[in-house]
N, C-alpha and C positions, 0 to 999 in steps of 0.2 A: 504494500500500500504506500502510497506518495505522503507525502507530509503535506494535509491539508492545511490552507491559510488561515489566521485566527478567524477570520471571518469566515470562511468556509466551517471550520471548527464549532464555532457557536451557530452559524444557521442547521448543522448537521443535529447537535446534541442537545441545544438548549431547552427545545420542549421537555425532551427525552427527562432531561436532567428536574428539571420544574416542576412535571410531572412526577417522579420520587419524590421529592421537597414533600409535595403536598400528600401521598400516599403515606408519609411517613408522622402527618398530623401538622405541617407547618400551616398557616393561615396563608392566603395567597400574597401578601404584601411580603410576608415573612421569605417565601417561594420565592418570589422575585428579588429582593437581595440577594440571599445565599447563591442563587446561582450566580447573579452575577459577581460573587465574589469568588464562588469557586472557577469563571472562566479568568476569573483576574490571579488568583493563586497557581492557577496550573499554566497560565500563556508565561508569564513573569519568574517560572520556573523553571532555569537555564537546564537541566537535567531531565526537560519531560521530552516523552522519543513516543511519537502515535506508532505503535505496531499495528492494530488494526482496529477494524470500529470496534466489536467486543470489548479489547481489550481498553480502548480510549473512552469507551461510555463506561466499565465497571470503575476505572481509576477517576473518572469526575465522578460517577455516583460515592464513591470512598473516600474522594474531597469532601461533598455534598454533605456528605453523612457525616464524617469531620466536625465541620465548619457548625453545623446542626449540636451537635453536643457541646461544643464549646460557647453557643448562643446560648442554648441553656440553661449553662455551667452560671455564665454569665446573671442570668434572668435569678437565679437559685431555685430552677426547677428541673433538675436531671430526672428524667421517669421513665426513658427510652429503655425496655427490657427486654426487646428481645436482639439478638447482633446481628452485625451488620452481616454477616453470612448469610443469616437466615435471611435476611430481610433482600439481600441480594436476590435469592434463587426467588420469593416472591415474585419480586420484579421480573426477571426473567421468563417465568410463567405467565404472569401477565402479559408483559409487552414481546417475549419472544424473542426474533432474532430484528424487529420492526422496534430502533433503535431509542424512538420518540413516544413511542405509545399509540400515535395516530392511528395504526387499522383497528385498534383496539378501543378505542375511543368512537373511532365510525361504526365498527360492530352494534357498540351500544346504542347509539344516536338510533341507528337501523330498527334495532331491537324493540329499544322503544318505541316507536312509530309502532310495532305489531300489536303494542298493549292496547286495554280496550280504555275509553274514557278517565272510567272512574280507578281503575288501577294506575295511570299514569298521570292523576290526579291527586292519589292518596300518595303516590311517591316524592311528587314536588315537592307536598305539602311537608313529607315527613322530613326529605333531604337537601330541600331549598329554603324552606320559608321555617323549618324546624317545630314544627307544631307538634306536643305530642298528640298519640292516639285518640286519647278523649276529642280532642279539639277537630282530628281528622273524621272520624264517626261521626260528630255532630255533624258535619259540614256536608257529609256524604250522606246522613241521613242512616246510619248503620250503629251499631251498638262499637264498644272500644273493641272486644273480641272478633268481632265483623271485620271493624279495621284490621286489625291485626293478621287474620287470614288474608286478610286480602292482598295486606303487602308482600306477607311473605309469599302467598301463590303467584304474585308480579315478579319479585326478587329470581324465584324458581322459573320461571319463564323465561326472566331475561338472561340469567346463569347461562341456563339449557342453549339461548339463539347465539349469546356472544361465541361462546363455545364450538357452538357449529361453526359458526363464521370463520371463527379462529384459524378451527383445523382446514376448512374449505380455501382459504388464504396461503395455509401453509400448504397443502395440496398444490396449488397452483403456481405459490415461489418457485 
């Protein structure tokens, strides 16, 4: 692999990179510094040698992740329990060898379009706008347990289509 230009470097990983940020519980504002400090620790560091994308997305995410505990350290709230191994192969599983997360993010996008109204309703509610249960049954008109099936047979739906999608993607790389 050629030694991509820092700009080619950050158009390539950035999402990729901002995307963990936030899988790993950062707020978005928080997501957006750290990467940009992890593409400023790793460009500004005379010793980094891009071997390939794998290799160059795992070393910004182990920036990433870094920079993340030491923010915290900072805050005086370390709570990050489980390691960065683990939390690597996560990732990996998720986003695969699609470096940024995007076919996996469009998967979803897709998926949900499948959902019916009120399932893609209850889930805004629960993972947008944060409403607990109670508040998502009233609103649907269903009891809190209602809600509660409901999302979770949403969550099992869209698990089951990203999943397809995934493999049908990788099939086709």
């Amino acid at each position: 692999m050629s030694e991509l230009s820092p700009g080619e470097l950050i158009d390539r990983h950035q999402s990729g990179i901002w995307r963990y940020l936030r899988m790993l519980g950062c707020d978005a504002s928080t997501a957006d510094d750290l990467t940009q400090e992890t593409f400023l620790r790793v460009l500004y560091r005379k010793s980094f040698v891009q071997h390939s994308d794998e290799a160059t997305s795992e070393y910004l995410r182990r920036t990433a992740y870094n920079l993340l505990v030491s923010h915290h350290r900072k805050l005086g709230r370390v709570h990050l329990s489980e390691s960065s191994a683990l939390l690597d192969q996560t990732w990996q599983r998720w986003a695969g060898k699609d470096l940024s997360g995007d076919e996996a993010v469009d998967a979803l996008r897709e998926c949900l379009g499948h959902l019916g109204d009120r399932a893609r309703s209850a889930l805004r509610m629960r993972f947008v706008e944060n409403l607990p249960r109670a508040k998502i049954g009233e609103a649907l008109g269903i009891s809190d347990h209602g809600a509660r099936n409901l999302m979770q047979r949403a969550k099992t739906q869209l698990r089951q289509c990203v999943s397809e999608k995934l493999k049908i993607q990788e099939i086709i790389s």
